[in-house]
N, C-alpha and C positions, 0 to 999 in steps of 0.2 A: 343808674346809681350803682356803685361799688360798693359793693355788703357781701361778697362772699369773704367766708373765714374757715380757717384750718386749724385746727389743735392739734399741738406735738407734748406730749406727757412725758414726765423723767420722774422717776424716784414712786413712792409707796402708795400703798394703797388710798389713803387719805390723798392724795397727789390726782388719781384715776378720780377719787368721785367728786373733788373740787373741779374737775372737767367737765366730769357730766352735766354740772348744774349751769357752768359756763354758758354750756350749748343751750341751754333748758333757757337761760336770758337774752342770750341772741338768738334766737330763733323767735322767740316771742317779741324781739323788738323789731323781725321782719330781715335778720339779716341768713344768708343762705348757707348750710354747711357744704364742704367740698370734700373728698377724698382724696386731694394732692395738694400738696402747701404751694405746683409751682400752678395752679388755676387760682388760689384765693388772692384777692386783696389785703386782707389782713391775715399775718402768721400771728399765731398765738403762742407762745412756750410756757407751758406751767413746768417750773424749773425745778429741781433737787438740789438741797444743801450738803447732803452726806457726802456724797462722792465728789471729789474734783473730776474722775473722769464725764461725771454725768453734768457736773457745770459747764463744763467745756464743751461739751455739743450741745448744749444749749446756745451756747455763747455763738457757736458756728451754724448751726440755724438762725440765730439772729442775723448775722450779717451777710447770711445768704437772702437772707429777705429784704433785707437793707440794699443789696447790690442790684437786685432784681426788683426794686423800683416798690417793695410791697411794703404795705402799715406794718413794723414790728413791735409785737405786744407782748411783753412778758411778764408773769407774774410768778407766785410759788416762794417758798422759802428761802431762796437763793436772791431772788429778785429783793424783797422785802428790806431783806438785813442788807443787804448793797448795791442800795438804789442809785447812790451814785454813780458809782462804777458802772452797773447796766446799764444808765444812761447812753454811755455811749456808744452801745450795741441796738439801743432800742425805741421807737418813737415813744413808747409810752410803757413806763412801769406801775401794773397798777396793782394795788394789793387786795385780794381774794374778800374780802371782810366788804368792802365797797362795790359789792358783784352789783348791786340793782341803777349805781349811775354807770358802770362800763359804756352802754349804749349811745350817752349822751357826752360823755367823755373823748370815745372814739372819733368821731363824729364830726367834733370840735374841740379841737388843742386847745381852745381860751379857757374849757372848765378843768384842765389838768390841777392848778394850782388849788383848788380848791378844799378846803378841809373838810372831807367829806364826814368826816366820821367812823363809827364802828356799825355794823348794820350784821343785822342776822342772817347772814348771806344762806344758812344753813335751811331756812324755812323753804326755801325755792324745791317745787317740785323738781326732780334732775329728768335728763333724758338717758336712762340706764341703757348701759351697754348691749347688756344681753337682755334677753325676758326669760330669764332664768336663775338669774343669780345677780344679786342685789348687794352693793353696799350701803351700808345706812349709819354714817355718823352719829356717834351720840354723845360726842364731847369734839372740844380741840384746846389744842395748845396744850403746854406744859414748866409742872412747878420746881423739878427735880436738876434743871443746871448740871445737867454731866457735863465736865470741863470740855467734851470733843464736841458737842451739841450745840445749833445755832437754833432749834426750836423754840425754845421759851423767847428768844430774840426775836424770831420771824414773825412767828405765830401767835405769841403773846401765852401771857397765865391761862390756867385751865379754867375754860369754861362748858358747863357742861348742857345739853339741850332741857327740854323739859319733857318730863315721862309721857303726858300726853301729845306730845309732837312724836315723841319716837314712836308710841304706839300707831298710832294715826299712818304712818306710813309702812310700818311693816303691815298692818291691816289690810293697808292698799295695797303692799306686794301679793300678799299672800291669796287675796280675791284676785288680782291679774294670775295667778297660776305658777307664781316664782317660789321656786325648789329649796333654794339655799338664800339664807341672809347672812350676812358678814356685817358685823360692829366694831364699830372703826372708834379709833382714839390713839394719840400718841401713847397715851395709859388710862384703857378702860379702868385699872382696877381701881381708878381714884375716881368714878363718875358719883354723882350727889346729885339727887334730885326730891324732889317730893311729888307725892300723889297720894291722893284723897288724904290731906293736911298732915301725912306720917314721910319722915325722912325714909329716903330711897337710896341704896348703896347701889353696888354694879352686884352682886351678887342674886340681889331684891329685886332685880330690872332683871337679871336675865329669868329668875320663876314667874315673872308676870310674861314676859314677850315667852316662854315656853308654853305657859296656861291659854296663849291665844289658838282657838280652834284654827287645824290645816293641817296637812300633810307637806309639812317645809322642815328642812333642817338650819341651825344658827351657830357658824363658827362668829370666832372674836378676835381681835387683837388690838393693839400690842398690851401684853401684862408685862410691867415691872415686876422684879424679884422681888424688891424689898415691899411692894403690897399685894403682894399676890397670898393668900389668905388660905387658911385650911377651912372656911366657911366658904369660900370659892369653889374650893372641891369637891366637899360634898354636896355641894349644891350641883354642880356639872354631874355629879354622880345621879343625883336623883330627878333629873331634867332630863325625859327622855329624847328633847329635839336636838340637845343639845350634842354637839358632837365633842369624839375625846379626842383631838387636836388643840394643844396648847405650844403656842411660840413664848420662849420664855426668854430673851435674849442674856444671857450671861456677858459677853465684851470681852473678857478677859478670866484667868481661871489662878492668879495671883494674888494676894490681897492688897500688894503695897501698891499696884497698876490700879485697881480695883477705887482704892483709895486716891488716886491720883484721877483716876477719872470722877470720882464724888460719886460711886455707884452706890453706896450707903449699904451695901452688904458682904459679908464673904467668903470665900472658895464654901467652909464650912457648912455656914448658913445657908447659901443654893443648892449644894447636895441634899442636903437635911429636907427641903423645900421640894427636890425631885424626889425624894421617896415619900414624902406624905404623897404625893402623885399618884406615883407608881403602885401604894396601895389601895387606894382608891378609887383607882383607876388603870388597871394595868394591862388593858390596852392599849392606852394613851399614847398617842403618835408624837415623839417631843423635837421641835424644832430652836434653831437658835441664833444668835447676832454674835460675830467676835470680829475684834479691831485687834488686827496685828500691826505688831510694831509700832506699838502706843509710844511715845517718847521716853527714853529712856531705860524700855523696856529690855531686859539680858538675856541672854539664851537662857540662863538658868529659868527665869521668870518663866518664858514662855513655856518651859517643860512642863508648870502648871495646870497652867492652861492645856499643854497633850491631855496630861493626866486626868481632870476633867472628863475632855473627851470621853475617855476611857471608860470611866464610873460613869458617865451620864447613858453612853450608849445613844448617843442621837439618830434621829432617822435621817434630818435636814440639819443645814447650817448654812447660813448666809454668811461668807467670808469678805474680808475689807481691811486693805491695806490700808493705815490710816496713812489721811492727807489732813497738815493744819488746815482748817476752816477760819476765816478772819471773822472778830467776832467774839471768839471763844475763848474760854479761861488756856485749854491747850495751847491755842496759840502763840503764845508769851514761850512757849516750851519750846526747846530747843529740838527739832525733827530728826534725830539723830540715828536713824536706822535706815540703812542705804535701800535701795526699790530691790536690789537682788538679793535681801538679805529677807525683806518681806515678803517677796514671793515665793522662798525656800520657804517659811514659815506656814503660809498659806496651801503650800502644796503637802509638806505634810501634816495637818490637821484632815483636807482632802482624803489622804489617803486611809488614816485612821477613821473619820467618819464615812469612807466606801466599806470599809471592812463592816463599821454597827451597822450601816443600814441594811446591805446586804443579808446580814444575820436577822436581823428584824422583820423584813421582809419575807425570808423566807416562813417564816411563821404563818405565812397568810398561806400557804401553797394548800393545795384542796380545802381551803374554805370558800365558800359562797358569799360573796360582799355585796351589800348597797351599792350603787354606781352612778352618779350623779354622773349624766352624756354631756362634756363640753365641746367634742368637736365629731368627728363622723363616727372614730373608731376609738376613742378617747374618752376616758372621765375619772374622775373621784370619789373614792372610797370618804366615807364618815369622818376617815381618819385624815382625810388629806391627802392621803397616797396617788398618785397616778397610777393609772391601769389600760394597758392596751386592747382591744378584742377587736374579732370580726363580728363586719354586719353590713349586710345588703341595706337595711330601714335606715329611715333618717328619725333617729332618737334624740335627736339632740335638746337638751332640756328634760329629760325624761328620769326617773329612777331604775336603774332595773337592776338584776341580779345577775352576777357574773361567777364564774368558779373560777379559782386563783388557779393555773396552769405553771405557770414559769416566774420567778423570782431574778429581780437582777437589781443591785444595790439601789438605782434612781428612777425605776418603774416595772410595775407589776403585767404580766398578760394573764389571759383569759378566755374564758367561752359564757356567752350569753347564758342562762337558763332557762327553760322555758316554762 
């Protein structure tokens, strides 16, 4: 029988732990995982929408599988919203929502047509990457329509788990011995739930999942600006597990781009939002999302957005030349900013966010941090920060204490403590 399969992941975090649970269904239907796509029978691509460069090799994984005689299986946001299209790249587009017929599906091409439905794909225990750090969905989809965004398309409206599912599973991480949990959502800060018959916000979910007995820490993502809340804050303030790493993606640092993208807030109002932060929090590691070269965007415009920069003092930023997504209200929009004109733009925001973090970083030098070990000599500060040290042991998974030695804009060194 031919049941091995491979999984090739693109794009977020939500993206990684729609995999996991992939694995978590074929493995229970008996089929065998591989560690090379060119041993499997089935390639799998859980694909990305944001980027074109990331649809594009997905696209070229697909017809490498295709060429090489193998099942090409793709699904993910990209799949989703243009299923026709992948068709032609791929024996079977299936969409993540319909996780529990995959197996019977694969299998046999006569049940592809089949209207399968919406299914709670999220209840599946996963098979976590590491035994250490966890992510744990507690919503999907999204209601907010940023004109560059194909998510609310792919993924559909926001739907959120139930408190007692989400507890249920961090209980079980935190008994397996797992350090860190991450809360996944394209925007946590719109989660809605109930438990014990009283409405539950995201704020509410995270004092109950901090009140659970363990020694684990709980970062989150993604928060929009326009719900991200000063009752969020102080609440992260007075949740000791909680850690002060907040990604806050701003997109853009102009209001009329702002407004063009349908971000529903501006330059003003996210500054305003980083300093409620920053008082209540002021060690707070602050990371971010910007789309350069938004359609129509001017040099003027994007000086905003430097300036931003500038007042926000970021430690991280995830930079993105945008590319139209088909699909999207931007896409009507004329692309009108040339790739070298983006990449100048991209390069210097780069270089203003190596100057903050640098500065920020060095802040840590002769302090002692928490160190969550992800790799021999490698791990993460509370804050998110990376941190390098020596060490003979194998720590990995482990918390331990390190003293900040050396400062450099994109990672910290150290020495163990003993």
């Amino acid at each position: 029988m031919k049941n091995k399969f491979f999984i090739k992941t693109f794009g977020c975090q939500m993206n990684i732990s729609d995999s996991e649970r992939i694995e978590t269904v074929l493995l229970s239907a008996k089929f065998k995982k591989v560690n090379s796509e060119n041993l499997a029978d089935f390639v799998i691509v859980n694909s990305c929408s944001v980027r074109q460069a990331a649809e594009n090799r997905a696209i070229s994984t697909l017809k490498n599988a295709k060429k090489n005689k193998q099942v090409a299986i793709v699904t993910g946001c990209s799949a989703v919203k243009e299923k026709l299209r992948f068709k032609n790249f791929a024996d079977f587009v299936l969409d993540i929502k319909d996780l529990q017929k995959w197996p019977d599906i694969i299998l046999n091409k006569n049940t592809l047509q089949q209207d399968l439905g919406s299914l709670n794909y999220l209840k599946f225990q996963p098979k976590y990457q590491t035994k250490f750090h966890a992510y744990v969905p507690i919503m999907t989809g999204c209601n907010n329509f940023c004109s560059y965004c194909v998510v609310p398309y792919s993924r559909g409206r926001e739907v959120s788990r139930s408190v007692k599912e989400i507890i249920k599973e961090v209980k079980s991480l935190i008994k397996q011995g797992y350090k860190a949990i991450t809360l996944l959502g394209q925007n946590v800060n719109s989660y809605s739930g109930k438990f014990n018959n009283q409405k539950i916000d995201f704020p509410a979910l995270l004092k109950i999942i901090n009140d659970i007995d363990g020694d684990f820490w709980i970062w989150f993502v993604t928060s929009h600006p326009k719900d991200m809340s000063l009752k969020l804050i102080k609440t992260i303030k007075n949740c000791k597990r909680v850690c002060h790493y907040i990604h806050l993606p701003a997109q853009a640092g102009n209001d009329v781009i702002l407004k063009k993208m349908n971000r529903k807030y501006t330059h003003a109002k996210y500054l305003k939002l980083v300093k409620s932060i920053k008082k209540y929090l002021p060690d707070a590691c602050l990371s971010t999302d910007i789309i350069v070269g938004f359609p129509g965007e001017t040099k003027k415009q994007f000086l905003d957005t430097c300036k931003l920069f500038k007042e926000v003092k970021y430690d991280m930023a995830f930079l993105a030349k945008y590319s139209p997504r088909p699909g999207t209200i931007s896409f009507k929009m004329k692309d009108d900013i040339l790739q070298d004109e983006k990449k100048r733009r991209e390069n210097f925001l780069n270089d203003i966010l190596r100057k903050t973090a640098l500065k920020n970083n060095k802040k840590y030098l002769g302090k002692t941090c928490e160190i969550l070990v992800e790799k021999k000599d490698i791990g993460r500060t509370r804050t998110f920060k990376l941190v390098k040290f020596n060490s003979d042991k194998d720590l990995i998974g482990k918390i331990v204490n390190v003293k900040i030695t050396k400062a450099m804009a994109w990672i910290l060194q150290g020495e163990i403590k003993n």
